[in-house]
N, CA, C and O atoms as a DFTB+ gen file, in Angstrom:
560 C
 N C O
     1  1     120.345     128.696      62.345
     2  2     120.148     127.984      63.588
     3  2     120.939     128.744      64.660
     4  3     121.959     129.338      64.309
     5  1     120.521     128.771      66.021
     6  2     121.043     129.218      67.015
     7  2     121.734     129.148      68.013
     8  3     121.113     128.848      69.033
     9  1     122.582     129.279      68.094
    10  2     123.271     128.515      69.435
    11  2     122.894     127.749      70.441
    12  3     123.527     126.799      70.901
    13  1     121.304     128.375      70.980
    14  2     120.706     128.089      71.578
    15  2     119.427     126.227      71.428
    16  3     118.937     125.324      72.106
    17  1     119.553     126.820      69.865
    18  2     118.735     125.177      69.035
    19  2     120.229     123.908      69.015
    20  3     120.073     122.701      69.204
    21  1     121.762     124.670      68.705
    22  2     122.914     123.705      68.443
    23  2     122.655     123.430      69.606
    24  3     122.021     122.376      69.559
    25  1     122.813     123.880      71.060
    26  2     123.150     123.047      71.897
    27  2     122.054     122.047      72.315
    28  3     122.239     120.883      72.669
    29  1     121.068     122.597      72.230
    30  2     119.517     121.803      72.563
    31  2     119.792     120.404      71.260
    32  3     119.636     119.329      71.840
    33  1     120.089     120.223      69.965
    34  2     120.477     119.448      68.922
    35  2     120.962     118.198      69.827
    36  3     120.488     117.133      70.222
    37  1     122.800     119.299      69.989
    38  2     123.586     118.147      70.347
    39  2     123.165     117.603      72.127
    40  3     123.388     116.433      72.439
    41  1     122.826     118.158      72.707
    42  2     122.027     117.275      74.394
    43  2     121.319     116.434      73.800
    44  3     121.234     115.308      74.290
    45  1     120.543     116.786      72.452
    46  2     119.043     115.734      72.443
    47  2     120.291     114.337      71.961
    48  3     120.654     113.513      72.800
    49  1     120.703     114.319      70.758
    50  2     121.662     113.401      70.561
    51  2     122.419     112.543      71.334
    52  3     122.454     111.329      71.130
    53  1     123.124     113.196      72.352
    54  2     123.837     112.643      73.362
    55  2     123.322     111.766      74.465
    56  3     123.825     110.861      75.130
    57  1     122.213     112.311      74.432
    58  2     120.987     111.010      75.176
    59  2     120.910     110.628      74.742
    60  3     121.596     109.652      75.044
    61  1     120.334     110.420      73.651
    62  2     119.591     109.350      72.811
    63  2     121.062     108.627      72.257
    64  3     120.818     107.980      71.239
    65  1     122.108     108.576      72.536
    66  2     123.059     108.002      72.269
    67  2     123.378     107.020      73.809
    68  3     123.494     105.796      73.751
    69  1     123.473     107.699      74.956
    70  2     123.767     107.367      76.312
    71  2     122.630     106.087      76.258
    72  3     122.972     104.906      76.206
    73  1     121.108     106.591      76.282
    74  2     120.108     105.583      76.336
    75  2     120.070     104.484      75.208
    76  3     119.135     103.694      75.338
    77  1     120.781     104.303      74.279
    78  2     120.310     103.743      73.185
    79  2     121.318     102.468      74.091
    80  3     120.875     101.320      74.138
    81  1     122.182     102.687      74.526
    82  2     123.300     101.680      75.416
    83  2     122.204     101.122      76.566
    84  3     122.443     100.388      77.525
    85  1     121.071     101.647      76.199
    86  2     120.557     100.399      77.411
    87  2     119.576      99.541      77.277
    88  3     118.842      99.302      78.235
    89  1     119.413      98.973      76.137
    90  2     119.055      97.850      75.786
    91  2     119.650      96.467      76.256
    92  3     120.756      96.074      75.883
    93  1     118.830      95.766      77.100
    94  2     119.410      95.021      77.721
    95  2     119.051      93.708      77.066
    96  3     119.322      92.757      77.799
    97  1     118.418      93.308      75.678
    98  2     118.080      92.123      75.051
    99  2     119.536      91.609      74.679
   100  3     120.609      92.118      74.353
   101  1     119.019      90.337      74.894
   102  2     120.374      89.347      74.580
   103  2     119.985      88.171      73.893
   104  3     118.812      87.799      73.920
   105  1     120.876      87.546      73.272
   106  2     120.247      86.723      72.461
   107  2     120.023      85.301      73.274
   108  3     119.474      84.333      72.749
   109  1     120.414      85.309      74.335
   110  2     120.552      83.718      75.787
   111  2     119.355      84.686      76.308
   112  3     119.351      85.917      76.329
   113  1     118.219      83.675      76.770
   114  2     117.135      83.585      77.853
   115  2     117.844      84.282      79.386
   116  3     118.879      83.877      79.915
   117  1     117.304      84.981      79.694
   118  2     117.596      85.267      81.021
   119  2     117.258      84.416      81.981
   120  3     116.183      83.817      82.019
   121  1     118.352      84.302      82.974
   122  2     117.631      83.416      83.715
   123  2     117.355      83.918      85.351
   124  3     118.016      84.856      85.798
   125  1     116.128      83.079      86.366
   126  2     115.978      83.650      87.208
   127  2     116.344      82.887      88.391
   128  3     116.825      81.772      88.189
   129  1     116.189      83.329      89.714
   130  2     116.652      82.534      90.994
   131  2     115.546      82.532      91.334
   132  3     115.493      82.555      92.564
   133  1     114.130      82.507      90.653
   134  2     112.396      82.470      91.056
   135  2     111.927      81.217      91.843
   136  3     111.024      81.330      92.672
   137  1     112.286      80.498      91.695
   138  2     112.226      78.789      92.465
   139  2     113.080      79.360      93.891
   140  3     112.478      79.191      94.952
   141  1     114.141      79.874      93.940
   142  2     115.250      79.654      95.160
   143  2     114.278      80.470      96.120
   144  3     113.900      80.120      97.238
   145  1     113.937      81.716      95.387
   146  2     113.151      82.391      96.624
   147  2     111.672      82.400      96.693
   148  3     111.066      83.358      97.171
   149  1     111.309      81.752      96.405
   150  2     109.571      81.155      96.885
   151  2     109.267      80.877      98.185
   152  3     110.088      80.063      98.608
   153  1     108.508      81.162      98.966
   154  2     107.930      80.778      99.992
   155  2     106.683      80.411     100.523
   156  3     105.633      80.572      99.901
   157  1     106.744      79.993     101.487
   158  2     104.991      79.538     101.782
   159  2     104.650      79.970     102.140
   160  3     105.062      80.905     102.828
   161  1     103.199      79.470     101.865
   162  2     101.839      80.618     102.115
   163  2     102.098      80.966     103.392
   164  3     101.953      82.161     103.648
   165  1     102.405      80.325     104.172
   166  2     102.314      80.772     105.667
   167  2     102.750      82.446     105.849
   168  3     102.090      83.229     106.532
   169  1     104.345      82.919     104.881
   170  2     105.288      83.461     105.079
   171  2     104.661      84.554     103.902
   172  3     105.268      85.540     103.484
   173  1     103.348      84.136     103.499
   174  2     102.933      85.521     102.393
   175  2     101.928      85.606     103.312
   176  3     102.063      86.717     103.824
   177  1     100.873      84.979     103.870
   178  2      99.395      85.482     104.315
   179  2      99.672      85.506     105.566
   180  3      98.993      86.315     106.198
   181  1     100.642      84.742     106.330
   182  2     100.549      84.729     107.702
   183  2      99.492      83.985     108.796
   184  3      99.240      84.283     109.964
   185  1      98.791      82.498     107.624
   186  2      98.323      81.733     108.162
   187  2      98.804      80.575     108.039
   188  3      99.519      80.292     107.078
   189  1      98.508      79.742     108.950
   190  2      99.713      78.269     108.765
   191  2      99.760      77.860     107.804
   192  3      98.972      78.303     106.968
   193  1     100.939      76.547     107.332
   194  2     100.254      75.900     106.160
   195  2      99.594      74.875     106.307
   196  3      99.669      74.101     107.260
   197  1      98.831      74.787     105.286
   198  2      97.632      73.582     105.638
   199  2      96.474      74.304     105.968
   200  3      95.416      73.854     106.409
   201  1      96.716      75.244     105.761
   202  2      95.025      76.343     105.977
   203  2      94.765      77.068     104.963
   204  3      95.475      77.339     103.994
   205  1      93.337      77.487     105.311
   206  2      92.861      78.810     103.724
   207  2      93.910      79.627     104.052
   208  3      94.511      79.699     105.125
   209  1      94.081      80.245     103.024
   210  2      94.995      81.067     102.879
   211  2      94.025      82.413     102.124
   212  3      94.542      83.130     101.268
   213  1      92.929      82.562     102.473
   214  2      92.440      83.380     101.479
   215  2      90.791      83.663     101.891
   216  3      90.307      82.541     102.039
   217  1      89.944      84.494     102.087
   218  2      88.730      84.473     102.353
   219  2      87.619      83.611     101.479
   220  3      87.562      84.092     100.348
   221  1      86.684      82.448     101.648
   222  2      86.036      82.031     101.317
   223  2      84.563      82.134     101.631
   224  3      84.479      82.231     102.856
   225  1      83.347      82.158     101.073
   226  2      81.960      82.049     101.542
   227  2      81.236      81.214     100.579
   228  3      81.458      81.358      99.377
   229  1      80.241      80.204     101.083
   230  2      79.315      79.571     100.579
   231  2      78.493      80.115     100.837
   232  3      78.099      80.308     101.987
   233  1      77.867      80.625      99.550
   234  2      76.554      80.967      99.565
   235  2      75.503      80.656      98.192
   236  3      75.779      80.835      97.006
   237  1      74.593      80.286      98.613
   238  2      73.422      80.053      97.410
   239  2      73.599      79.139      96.492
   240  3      73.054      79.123      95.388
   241  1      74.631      78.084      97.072
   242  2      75.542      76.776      96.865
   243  2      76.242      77.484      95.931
   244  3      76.102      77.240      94.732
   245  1      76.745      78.064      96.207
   246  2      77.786      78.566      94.916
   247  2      79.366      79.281      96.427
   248  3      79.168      79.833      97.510
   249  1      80.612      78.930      95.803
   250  2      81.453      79.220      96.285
   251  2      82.079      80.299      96.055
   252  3      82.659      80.317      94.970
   253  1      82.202      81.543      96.924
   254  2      82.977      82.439      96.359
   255  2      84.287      83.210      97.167
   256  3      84.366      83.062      98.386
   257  1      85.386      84.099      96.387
   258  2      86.573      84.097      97.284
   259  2      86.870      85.534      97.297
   260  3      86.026      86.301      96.835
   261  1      87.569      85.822      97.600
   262  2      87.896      87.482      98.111
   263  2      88.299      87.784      96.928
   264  3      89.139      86.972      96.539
   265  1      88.021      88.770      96.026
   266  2      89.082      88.798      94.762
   267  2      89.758      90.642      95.115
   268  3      89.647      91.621      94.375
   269  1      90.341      90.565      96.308
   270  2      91.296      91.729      96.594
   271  2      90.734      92.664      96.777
   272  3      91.501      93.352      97.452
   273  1      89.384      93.470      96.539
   274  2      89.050      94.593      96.546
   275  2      87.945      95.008      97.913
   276  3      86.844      94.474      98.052
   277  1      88.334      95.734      98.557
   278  2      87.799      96.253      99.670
   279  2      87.694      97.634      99.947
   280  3      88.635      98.415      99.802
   281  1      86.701      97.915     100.296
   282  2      86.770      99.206     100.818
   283  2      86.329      99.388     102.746
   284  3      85.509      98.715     103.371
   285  1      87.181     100.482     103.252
   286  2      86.480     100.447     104.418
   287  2      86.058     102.380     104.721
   288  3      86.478     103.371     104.123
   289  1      84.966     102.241     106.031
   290  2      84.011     103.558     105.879
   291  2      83.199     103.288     106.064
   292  3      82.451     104.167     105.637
   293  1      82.282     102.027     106.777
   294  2      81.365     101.987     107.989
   295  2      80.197     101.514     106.570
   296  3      80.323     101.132     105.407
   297  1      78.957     101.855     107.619
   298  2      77.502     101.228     106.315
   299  2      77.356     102.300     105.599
   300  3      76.921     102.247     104.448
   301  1      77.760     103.600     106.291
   302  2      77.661     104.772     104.990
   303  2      78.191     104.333     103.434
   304  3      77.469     104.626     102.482
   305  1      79.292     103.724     103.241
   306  2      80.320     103.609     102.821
   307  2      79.845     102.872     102.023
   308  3      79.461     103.272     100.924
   309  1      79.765     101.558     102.434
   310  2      78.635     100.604     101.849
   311  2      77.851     100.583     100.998
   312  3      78.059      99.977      99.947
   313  1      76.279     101.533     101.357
   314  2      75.776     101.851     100.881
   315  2      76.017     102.737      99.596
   316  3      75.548     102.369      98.518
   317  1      76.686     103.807      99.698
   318  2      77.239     104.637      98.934
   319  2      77.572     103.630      97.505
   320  3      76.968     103.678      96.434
   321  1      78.843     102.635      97.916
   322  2      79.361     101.626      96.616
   323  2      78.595     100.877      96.215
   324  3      78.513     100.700      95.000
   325  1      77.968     100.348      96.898
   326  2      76.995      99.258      96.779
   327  2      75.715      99.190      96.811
   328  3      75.243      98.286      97.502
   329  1      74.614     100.263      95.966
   330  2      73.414     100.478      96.646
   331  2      72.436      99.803      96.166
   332  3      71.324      99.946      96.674
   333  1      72.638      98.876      95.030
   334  2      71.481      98.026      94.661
   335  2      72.192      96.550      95.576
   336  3      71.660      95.504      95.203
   337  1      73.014      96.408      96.409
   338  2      73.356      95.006      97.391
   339  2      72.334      94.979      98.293
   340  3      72.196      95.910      99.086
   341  1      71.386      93.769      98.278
   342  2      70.583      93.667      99.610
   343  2      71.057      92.223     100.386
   344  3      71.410      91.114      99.985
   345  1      70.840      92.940     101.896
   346  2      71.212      92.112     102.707
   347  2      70.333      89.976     102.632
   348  3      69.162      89.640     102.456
   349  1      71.343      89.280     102.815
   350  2      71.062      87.545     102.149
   351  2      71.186      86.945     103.407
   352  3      70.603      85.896     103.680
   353  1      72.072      87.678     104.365
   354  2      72.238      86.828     105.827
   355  2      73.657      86.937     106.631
   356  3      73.938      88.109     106.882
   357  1      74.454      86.144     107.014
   358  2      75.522      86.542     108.016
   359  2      76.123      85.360     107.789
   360  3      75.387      84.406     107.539
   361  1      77.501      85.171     107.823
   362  2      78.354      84.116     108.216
   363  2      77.675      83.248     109.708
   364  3      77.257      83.832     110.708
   365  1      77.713      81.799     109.515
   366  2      77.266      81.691     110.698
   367  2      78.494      80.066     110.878
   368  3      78.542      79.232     111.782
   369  1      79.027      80.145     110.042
   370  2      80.340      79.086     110.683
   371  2      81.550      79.151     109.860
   372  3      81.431      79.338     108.649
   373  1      82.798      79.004     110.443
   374  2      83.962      79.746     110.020
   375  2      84.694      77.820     109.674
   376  3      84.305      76.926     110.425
   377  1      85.457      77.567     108.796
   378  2      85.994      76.508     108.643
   379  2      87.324      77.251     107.585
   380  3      87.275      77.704     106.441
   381  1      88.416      77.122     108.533
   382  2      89.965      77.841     108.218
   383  2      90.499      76.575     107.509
   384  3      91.427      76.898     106.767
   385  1      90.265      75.364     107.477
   386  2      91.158      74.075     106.790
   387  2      90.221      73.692     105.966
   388  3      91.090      73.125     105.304
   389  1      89.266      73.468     105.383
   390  2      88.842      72.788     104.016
   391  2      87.575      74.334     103.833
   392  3      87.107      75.195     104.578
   393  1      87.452      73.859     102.063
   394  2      86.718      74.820     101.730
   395  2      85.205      74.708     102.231
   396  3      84.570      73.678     102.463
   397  1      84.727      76.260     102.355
   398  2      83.545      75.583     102.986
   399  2      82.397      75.512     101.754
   400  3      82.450      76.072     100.659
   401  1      81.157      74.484     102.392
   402  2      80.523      73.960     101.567
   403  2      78.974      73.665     101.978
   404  3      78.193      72.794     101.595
   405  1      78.832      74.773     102.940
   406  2      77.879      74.563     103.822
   407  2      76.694      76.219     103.406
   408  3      77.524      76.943     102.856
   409  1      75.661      76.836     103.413
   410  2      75.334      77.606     103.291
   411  2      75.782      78.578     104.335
   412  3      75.613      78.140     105.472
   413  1      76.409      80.010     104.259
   414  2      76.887      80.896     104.878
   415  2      78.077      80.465     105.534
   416  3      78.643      81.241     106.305
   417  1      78.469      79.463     105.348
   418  2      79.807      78.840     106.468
   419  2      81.446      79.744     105.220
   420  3      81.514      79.696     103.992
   421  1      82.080      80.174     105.835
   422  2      82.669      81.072     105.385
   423  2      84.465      80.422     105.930
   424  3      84.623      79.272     106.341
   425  1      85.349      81.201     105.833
   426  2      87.200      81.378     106.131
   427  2      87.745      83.113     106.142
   428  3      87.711      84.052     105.347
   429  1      88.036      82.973     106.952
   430  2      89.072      84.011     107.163
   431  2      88.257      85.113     107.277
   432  3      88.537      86.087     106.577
   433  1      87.221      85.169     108.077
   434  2      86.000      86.160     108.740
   435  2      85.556      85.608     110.036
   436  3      85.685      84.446     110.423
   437  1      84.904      86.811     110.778
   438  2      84.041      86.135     111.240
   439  2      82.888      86.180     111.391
   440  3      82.205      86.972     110.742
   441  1      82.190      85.061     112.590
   442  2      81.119      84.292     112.474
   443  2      79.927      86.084     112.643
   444  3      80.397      86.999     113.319
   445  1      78.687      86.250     112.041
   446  2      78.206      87.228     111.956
   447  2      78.755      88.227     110.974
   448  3      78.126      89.264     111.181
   449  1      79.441      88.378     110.206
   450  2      79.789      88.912     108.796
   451  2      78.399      88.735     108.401
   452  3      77.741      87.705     108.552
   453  1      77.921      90.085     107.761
   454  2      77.130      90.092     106.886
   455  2      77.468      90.517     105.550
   456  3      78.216      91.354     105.044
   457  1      76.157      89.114     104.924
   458  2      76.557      89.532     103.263
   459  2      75.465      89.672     102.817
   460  3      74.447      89.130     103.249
   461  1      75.552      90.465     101.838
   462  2      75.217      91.405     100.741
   463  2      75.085      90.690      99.401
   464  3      75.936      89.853      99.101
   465  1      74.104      90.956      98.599
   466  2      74.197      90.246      97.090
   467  2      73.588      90.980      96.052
   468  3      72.828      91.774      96.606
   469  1      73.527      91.136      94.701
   470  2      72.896      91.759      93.819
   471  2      73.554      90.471      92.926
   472  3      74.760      90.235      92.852
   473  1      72.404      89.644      92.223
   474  2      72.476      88.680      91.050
   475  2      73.620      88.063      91.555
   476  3      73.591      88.029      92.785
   477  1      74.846      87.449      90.953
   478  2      75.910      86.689      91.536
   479  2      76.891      86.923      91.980
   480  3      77.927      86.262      91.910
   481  1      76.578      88.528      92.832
   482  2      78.092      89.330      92.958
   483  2      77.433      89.325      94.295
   484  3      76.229      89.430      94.528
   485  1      78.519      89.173      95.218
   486  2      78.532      89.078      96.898
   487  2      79.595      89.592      97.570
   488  3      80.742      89.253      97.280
   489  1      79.323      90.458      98.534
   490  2      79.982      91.391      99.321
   491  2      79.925      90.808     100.927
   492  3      79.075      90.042     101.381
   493  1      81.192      91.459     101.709
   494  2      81.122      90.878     102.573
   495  2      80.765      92.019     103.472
   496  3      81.310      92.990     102.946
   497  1      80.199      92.381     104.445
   498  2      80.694      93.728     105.470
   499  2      80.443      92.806     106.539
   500  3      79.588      92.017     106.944
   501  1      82.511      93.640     107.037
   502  2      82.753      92.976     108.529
   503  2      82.555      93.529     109.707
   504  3      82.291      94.727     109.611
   505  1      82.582      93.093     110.850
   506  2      82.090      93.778     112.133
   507  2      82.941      94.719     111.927
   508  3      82.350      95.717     112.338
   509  1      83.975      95.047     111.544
   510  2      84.896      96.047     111.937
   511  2      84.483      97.490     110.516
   512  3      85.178      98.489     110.334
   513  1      83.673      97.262     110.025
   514  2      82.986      98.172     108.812
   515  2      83.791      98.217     107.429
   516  3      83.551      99.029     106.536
   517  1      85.034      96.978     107.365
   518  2      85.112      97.064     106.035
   519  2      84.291      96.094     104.924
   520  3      83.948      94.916     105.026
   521  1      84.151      96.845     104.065
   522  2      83.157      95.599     102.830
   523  2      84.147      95.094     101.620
   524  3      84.697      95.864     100.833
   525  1      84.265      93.772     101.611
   526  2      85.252      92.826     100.841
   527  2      84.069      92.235     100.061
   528  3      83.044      91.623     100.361
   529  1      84.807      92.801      98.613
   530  2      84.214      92.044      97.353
   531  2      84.907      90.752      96.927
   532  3      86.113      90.597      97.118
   533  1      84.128      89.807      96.337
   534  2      83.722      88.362      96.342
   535  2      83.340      87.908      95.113
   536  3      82.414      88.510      94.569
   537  1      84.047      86.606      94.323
   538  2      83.523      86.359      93.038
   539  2      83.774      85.237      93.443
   540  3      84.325      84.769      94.439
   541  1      82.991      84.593      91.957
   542  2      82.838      83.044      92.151
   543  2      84.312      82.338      91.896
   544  3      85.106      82.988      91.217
   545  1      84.710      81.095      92.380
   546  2      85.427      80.718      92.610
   547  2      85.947      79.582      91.879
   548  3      85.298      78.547      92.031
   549  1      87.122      79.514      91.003
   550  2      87.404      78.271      90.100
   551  2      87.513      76.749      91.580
   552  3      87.472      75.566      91.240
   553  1      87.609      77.062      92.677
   554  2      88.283      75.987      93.814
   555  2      87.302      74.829      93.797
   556  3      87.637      73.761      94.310
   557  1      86.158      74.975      93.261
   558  2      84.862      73.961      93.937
   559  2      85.073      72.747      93.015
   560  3      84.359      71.752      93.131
């Protein structure tokens, strides 16, 4: 062996000795301050409370909600992700305090949003050219 393998040996050891000290399991539950720092929706979405907090659309009596994923990049863009989505109609009333329940009446868009559908998947594209994907909704 080589001087060069001993010292490479003893470094590998000496870590794996340093790291083995950092196991942080204990046999007591950790506990958290998760309750102390919670806040309201207002102070995560930046809409009052007592309002959606979240994009909603009725459509085809079925309710559906933003599930996070958007892309923006105009109708090129659109098209490109989405090319079997055909156009179903436009937001045509906005209701920010109860869910809506009305055909095309929508939250946290606005009025003229057009949507997009292929079978039960619904897209939103906003005046401003981003398109927000949409699933059905446990809320109804």
């Amino acid at each position: 062996m080589t001087r060069y393998h001993l010292y490479l040996l003893v470094g590998v050891l000496i870590t794996m000795f340093i790291l083995s000290g950092c196991d942080n399991t204990s046999e007591e539950p950790q506990t958290s301050n998760y309750q102390e720092l919670q806040t309201s929706a207002s102070d995560i979405y930046g809409y009052p409370d007592g309002e959606l907090q979240n994009t909603y659309i009725f459509v085809n009596s079925k309710l559906y909600v933003y599930k996070g994923v958007c892309k923006d990049g105009g109708e090129d863009q659109r098209e490109f992700y989405y090319p079997d989505y055909e156009y179903i109609g436009e937001v045509s009333k906005i209701s920010n305090i109860e869910l809506p329940d009305e055909e095309f009446e929508a939250s946290r868009t606005e009025i003229g949003t057009k949507v997009f559908g292929k079978d039960d998947e619904i897209i939103l594209y906003t005046n401003t050219g981003r398109t927000m994907e949409m699933e059905l909704s446990d809320a109804q």
